[in-house]
N, C-alpha and C positions, 0 to 999 in steps of 0.2 A: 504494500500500500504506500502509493507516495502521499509526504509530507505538504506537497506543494500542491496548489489548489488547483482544482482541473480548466483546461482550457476553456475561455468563454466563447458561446454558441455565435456562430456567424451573424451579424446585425442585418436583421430584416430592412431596417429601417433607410441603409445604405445601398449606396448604387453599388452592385455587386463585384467589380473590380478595385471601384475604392474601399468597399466594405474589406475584401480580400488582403488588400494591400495594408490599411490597417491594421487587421487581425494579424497579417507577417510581423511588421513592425514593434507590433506590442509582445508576441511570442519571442521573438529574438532576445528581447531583453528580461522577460518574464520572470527567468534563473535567480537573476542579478537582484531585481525588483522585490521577489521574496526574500533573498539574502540578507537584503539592507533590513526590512521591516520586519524578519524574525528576531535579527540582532537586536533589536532596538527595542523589541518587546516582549519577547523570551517567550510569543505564544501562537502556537501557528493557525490556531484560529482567529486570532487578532492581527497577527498578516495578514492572511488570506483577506480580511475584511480591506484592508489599506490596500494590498493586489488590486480588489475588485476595484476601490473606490477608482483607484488612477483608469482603470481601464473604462469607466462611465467620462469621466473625464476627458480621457482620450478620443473616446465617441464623439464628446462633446466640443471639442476644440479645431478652429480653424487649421488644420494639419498644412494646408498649403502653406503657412507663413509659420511652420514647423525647420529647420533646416536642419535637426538632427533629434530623430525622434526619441536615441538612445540618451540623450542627456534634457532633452522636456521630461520623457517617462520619470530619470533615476529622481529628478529634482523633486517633480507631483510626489513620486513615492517618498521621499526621503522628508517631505514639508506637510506630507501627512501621517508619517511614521514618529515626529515629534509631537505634533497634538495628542495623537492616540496614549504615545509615551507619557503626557502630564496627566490623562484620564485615567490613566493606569496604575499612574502611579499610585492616584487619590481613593481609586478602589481598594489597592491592596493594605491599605492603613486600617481597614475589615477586616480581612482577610483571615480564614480564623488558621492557627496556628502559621508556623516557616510558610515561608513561599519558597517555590522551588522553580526555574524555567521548565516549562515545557519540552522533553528532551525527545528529538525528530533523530531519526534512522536515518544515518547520513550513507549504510550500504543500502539502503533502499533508494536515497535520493542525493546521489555525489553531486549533484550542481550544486547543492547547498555548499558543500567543503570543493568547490571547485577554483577558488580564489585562494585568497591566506586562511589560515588558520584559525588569525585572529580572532577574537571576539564572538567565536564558536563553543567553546568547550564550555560544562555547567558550573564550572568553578567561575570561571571569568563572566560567564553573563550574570552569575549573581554578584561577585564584583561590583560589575558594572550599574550595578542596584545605587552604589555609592552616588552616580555622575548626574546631575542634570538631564530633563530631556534634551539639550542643547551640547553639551558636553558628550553626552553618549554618542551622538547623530555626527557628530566632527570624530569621534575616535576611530568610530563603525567607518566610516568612508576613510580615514586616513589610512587605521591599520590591516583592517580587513579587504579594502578595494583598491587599494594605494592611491587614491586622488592626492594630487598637490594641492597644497593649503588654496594655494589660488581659486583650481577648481570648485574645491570644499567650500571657500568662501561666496562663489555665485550662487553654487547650490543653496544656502541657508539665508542668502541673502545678509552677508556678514562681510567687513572692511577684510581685507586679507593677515592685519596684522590681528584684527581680534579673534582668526580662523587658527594664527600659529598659539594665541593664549590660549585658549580654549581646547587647543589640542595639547598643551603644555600641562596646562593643568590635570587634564582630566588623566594622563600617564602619572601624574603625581599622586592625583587621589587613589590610583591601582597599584601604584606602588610597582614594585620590581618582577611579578610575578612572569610576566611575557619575556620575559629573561630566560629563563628556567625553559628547558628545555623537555617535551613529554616523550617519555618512551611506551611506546601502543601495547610493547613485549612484557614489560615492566606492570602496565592494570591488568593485562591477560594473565599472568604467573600470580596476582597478588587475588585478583579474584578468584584462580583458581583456587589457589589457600583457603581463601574463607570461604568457596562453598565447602571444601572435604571437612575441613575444621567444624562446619556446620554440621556437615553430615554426621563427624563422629560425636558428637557434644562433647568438645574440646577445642572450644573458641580462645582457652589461653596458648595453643597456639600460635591460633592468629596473632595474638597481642604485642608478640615482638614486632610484628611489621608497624605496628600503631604509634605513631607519635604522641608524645607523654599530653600534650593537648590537644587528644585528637577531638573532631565533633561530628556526632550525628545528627544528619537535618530530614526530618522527617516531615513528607508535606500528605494530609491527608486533606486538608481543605476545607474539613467539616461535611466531607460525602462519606465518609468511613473511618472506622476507631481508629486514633491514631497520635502518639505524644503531641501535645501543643508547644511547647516547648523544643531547644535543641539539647544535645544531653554530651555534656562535655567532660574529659577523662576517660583514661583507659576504662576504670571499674564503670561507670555510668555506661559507656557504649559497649562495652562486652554484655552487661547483665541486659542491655537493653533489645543487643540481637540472639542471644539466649533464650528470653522468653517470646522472640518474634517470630524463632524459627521451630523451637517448640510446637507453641500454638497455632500459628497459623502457616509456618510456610513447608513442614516437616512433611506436609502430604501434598506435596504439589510439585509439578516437575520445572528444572532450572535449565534454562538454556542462555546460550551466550549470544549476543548481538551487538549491535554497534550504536552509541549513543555520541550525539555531537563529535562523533571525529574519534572516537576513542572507544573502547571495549566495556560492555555491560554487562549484567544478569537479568533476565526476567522471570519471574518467578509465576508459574502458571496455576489456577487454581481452578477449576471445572471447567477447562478448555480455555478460557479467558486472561487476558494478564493481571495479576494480582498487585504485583510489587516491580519496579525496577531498581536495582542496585547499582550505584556509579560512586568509582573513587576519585579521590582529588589525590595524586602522588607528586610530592615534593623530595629531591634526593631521595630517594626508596624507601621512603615513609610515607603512610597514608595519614595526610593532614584532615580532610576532610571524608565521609561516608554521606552521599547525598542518597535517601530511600522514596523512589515518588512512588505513593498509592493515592493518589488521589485517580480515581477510572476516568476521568473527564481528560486527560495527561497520558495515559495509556492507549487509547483507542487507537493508535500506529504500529503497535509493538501486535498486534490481533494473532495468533498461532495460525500461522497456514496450513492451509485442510479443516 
């Protein structure tokens, strides 16, 4: 199942070679278009809404006095990939326990990770929770799509020099971590650990690989039981996947998949996905354990067949 929204249906309403020539033009960039407004909002149903929007949009707009559709598109998208981002923001200050991003199957849908890396993985977009809607929208285009500040600055409608602050900053509010180099070998070995560890009920283990303050962030959303809270220390997060594997995931089958760019667990519980497991690994320590069960966050990961 792809992540990215399906193609929209031919416009009746258009002459049908301009309609056609349209629908090329908005498809070409489409990859890109989603790229930008997942980064931005960690939700791909709230992409997809910002996708559509540019592409009403686009229907809408005089295209002859268009002279480069791939940079009208990126801009629409990227100048309503900010609005969404401050509404968003204002929702999840609700939000009942951790917010977690939304994590899309990037071997189901490589256009997603078909650029950099950047501002991809679930560590970093929660991160990026840190930045401004304004701040975020300059990082996303800088490090992830490599725009020149210049570029960056027409898009946002920003002076060039307040395009290089604003990207100055928002690498300071992240701090060093895009430094730090991931190795894909390095979640696959460490996940594999803690499913067997799980398996044998000897999660201490696992413990060596744990950083002395490690954290589990558990996002259930208020659709299903689930900590409100994150639960920080070796003893807090051992006793906490102890009694999760226990209870609820001990009779369910675990398969490995691919989460923003990097290796997962899904954890399947009467054909359906239950739980997704994703590490954050820093120097071969697992700093962070993100767990999404919230089902609304799941519905990509569906067991084939």
């Amino acid at each position: 199942m792809t992540s990215r929204p399906t193609a929209p249906e031919r416009p009746g309403t258009l002459d049908e070679t301009e309609g056609a020539g349209a629908l090329d033009a908005f498809l070409a960039v489409r990859p890109q278009l989603f790229g930008i407004a997942y980064r931005m909002l960690g939700s791909v149903a709230e992409a997809e809404d910002v996708v559509q929007e540019s592409w009403v949009r686009w229907q809408g707009t005089d295209r002859d006095a268009v002279r480069n559709p791939a940079a009208f598109l990126t801009t629409v998208t990227t100048r309503l990939a900010v609005n969404a981002a401050t509404s968003a923001r204002a929702r999840r200050e609700t939000y009942v326990g951790p917010w977690l991003p939304e994590p899309v199957d990037t071997s189901d849908d490589p256009a997603l990770g078909a650029e950099r890396a950047e501002a991809l993985e679930l560590a970093t977009l929660l991160l990026m929770e840190r930045l401004t809607p304004l701040e975020r929208a300059v990082y996303v285009l800088r490090e992830a799509f490599g725009y020149p500040h210049r570029r960056v600055a027409e898009i946002l409608d920003l002076s060039e020099a307040n395009a290089r602050q604003l990207a100055r900053r928002a690498r300071e509010r992240l701090g060093t971590r895009e430094a730090v180099p991931v190795d894909p070998g390095e979640h696959r070995r460490l996940l594999d650990e803690f499913v067997a560890a799980a398996h044998e009920g000897d999660l201490a283990r696992f413990e060596r690989y744990l950083a002395d303050d490690v954290v589990a962030r558990p996002d259930g959303g208020g659709r299903v039981h689930a900590a409100r809270v994150e639960l920080v220390g070796l003893e807090r997060v051992s006793l906490f996947f102890d009694n999760v594997w226990r209870k609820y995931w001990n009779a369910g089958q675990v398969r490995a998949v691919e989460a923003n760019g990097l290796p997962a667990i899904v954890v399947d519980r009467d054909g359906a996905p239950f739980a997704l497991v994703a590490l954050d690994v820093v120097g071969g320590r697992v700093e962070h354990v993100y767990v999404q069960v919230n089902p609304d966050k799941l519905t990509h990961y569906a067991a084939a067949g």
